[in-house]
C-alpha positions in Angstrom: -67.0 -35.7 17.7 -69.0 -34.0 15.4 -69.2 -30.4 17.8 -65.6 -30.7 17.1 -65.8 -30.7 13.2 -68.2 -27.8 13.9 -66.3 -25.9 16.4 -64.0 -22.7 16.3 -60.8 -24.9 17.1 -61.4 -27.0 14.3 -61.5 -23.8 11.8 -58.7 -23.0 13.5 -56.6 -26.3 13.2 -57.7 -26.3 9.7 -56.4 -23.1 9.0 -53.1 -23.1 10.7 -52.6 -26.6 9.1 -53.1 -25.4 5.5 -51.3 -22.2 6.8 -47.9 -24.2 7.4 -48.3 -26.1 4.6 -48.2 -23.1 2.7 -45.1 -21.5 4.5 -43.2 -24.7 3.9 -44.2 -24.0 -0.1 -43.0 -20.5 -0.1 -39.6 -21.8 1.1 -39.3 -24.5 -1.6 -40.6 -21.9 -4.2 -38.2 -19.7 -2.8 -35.2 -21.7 -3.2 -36.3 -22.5 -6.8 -36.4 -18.4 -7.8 -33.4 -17.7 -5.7 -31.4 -19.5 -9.1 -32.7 -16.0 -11.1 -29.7 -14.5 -9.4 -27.6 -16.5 -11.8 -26.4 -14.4 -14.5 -26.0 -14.7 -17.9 -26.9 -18.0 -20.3 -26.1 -20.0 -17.1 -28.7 -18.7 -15.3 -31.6 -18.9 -18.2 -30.5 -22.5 -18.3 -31.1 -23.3 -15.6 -34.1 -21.6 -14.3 -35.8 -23.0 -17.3 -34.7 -26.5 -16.6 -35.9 -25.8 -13.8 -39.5 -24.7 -15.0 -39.7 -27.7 -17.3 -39.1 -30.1 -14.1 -42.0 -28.2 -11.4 -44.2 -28.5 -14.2 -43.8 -31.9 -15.6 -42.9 -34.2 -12.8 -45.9 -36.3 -11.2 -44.3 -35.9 -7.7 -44.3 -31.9 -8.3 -48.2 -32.0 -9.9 -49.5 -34.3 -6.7 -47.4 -31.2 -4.7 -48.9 -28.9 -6.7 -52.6 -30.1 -6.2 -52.1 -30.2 -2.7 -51.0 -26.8 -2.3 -54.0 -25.3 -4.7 -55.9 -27.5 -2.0 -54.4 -25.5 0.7 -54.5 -22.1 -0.3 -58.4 -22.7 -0.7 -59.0 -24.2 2.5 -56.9 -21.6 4.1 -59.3 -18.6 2.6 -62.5 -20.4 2.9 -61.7 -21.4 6.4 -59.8 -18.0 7.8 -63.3 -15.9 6.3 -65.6 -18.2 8.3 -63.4 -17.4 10.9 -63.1 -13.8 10.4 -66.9 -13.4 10.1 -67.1 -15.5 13.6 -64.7 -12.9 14.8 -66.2 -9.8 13.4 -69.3 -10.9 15.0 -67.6 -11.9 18.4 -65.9 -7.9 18.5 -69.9 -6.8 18.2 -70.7 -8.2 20.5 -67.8 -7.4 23.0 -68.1 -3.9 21.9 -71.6 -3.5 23.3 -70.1 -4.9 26.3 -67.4 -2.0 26.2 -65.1 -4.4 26.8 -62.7 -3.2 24.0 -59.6 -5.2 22.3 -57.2 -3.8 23.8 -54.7 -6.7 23.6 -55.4 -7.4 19.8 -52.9 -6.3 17.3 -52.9 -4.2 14.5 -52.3 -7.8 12.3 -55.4 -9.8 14.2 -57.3 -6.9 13.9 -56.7 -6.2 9.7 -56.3 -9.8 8.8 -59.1 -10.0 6.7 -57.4 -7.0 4.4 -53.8 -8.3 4.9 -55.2 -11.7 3.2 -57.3 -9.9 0.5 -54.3 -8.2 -0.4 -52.0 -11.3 -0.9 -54.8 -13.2 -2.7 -55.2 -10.2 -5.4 -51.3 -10.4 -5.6 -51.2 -14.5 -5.8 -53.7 -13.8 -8.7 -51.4 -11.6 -10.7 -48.7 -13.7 -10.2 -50.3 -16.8 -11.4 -51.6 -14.6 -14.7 -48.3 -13.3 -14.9 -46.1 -16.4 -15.0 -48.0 -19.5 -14.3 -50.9 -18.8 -16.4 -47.7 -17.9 -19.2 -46.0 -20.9 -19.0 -48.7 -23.1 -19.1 -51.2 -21.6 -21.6 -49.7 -18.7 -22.9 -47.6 -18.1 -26.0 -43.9 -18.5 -24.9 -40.7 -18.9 -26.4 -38.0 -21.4 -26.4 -34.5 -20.6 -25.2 -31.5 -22.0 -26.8 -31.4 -25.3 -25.8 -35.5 -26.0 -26.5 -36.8 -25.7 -23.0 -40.0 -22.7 -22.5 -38.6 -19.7 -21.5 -39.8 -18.7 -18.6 -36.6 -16.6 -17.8 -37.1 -14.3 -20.3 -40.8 -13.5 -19.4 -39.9 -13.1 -15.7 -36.7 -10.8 -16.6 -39.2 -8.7 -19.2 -41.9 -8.5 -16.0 -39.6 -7.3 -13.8 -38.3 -4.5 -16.3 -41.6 -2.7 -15.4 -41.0 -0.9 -12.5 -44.5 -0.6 -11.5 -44.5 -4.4 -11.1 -41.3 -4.4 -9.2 -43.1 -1.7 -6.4 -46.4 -4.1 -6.5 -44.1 -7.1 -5.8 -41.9 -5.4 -3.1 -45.1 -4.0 -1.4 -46.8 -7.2 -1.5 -44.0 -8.9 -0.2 -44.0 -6.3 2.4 -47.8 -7.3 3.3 -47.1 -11.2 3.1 -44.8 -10.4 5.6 -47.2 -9.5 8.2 -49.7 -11.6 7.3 -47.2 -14.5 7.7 -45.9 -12.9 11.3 -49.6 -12.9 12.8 -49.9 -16.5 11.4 -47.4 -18.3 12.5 -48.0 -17.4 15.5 -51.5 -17.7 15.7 -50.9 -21.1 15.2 -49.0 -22.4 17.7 -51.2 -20.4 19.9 -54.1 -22.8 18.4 -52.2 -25.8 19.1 -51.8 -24.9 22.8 -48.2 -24.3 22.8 -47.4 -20.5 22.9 -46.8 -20.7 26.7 -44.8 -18.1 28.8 -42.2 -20.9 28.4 -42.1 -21.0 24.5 -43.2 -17.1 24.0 -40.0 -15.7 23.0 -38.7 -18.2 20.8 -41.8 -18.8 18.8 -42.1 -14.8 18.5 -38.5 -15.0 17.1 -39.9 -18.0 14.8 -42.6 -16.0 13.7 -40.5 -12.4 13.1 -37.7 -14.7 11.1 -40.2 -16.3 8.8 -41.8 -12.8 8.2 -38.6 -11.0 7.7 -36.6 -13.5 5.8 -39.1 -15.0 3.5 -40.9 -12.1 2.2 -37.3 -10.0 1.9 -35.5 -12.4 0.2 -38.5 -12.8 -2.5 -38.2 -9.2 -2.7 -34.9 -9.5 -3.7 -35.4 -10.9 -6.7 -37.5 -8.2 -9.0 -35.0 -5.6 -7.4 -32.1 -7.3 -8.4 -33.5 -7.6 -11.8 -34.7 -4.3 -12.2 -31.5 -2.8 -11.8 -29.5 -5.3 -13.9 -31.6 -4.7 -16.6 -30.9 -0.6 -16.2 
């Protein structure tokens, strides 16, 4: 039992685990922005409402605990895992046995997941960090208004580029992730190849674009 908790597999579980956990968060998150395509008063309304409920609710704190939870376990685990693998290619290499099967993702995960860990940084500065502990209005009807300090964020277009691009790299990041885990858990079989590779592409395409959406769609309302 314990060579388990000490094994590669385990790592692995761990970080496929916290991995889904996190994709299922991006989705809810996701649905939660997608209400900043609302124009007008309507729309400042009810994002902000919207605000005031993920950050007061008890239900959405626990959430929100357990998905700080996860995105630590996911780094820690993936860079002992990374390290394990750097080491492993060594190791192969002085074999000359090459990775010729590896992909461009498995190979630069470590920098793919550097990259979205500076951008989740920024993003928590930018908005979370505002609406917690940072000077910010009300709207009209007495709610923080977060609306107006996203919309004034995404008037910048440098921060609409660093968005889209990190959306961009999220995107293969997720794509080599999903996948790698249902390869962990034993089920990416010749059987289940094609449709899991469809999972994983979807997931990667639809997430990431349609987050992208957002600043662009501000950016050139704002114009």
């Amino acid at each position: 039992m314990n060579s388990y908790f000490n094994s590669t597999l385990f790592r692995k579980t761990l970080a496929g685990a916290s991995g889904l956990f996190l994709v299922v968060f991006l989705i809810g998150h996701l649905v939660g922005n997608l209400q900043l395509f609302i124009p007008g008063d309507a729309g400042q309304k009810q994002f902000n409402e919207y605000a005031l409920f993920m950050t007061t609710n008890p239900a959405v704190k626990l959430l929100s605990i357990i998905t700080y939870t996860c995105i630590i376990l996911h780094i820690l685990t993936t860079i002992i895992l990374v390290r394990q693998s750097s080491k492993a290619r060594d190791v192969q290499y002085l074999h000359k046995s090459g990775n010729a099967n590896s992909t461009w993702a498995s190979k630069n995960m470590a920098i793919l997941g550097t990259l979205v860990l500076v951008f989740i940084v920024i993003h928590l500065r930018s908005f979370w960090y505002e609406m917690h502990f940072g000077a910010i209005g009300l709207d009209s009807w007495g709610n923080k208004d977060l609306h107006t300090v996203t919309v004034t964020a995404f008037k910048e277009l440098w921060y609409v580029l660093f968005y889209v691009c990190s959306m961009g790299v999220l995107g293969v990041h997720l794509k080599h992730g999903v996948e790698s885990v249902f390869q962990t858990l034993g089920v990416k079989t010749r059987r289940y190849f094609s449709l899991i590779h469809n999972t994983a592409f979807g997931f990667a395409l639809i997430i990431p674009t349609a987050f992208a959406c957002i600043p662009i769609y501000i950016y050139v309302t704002q114009l």
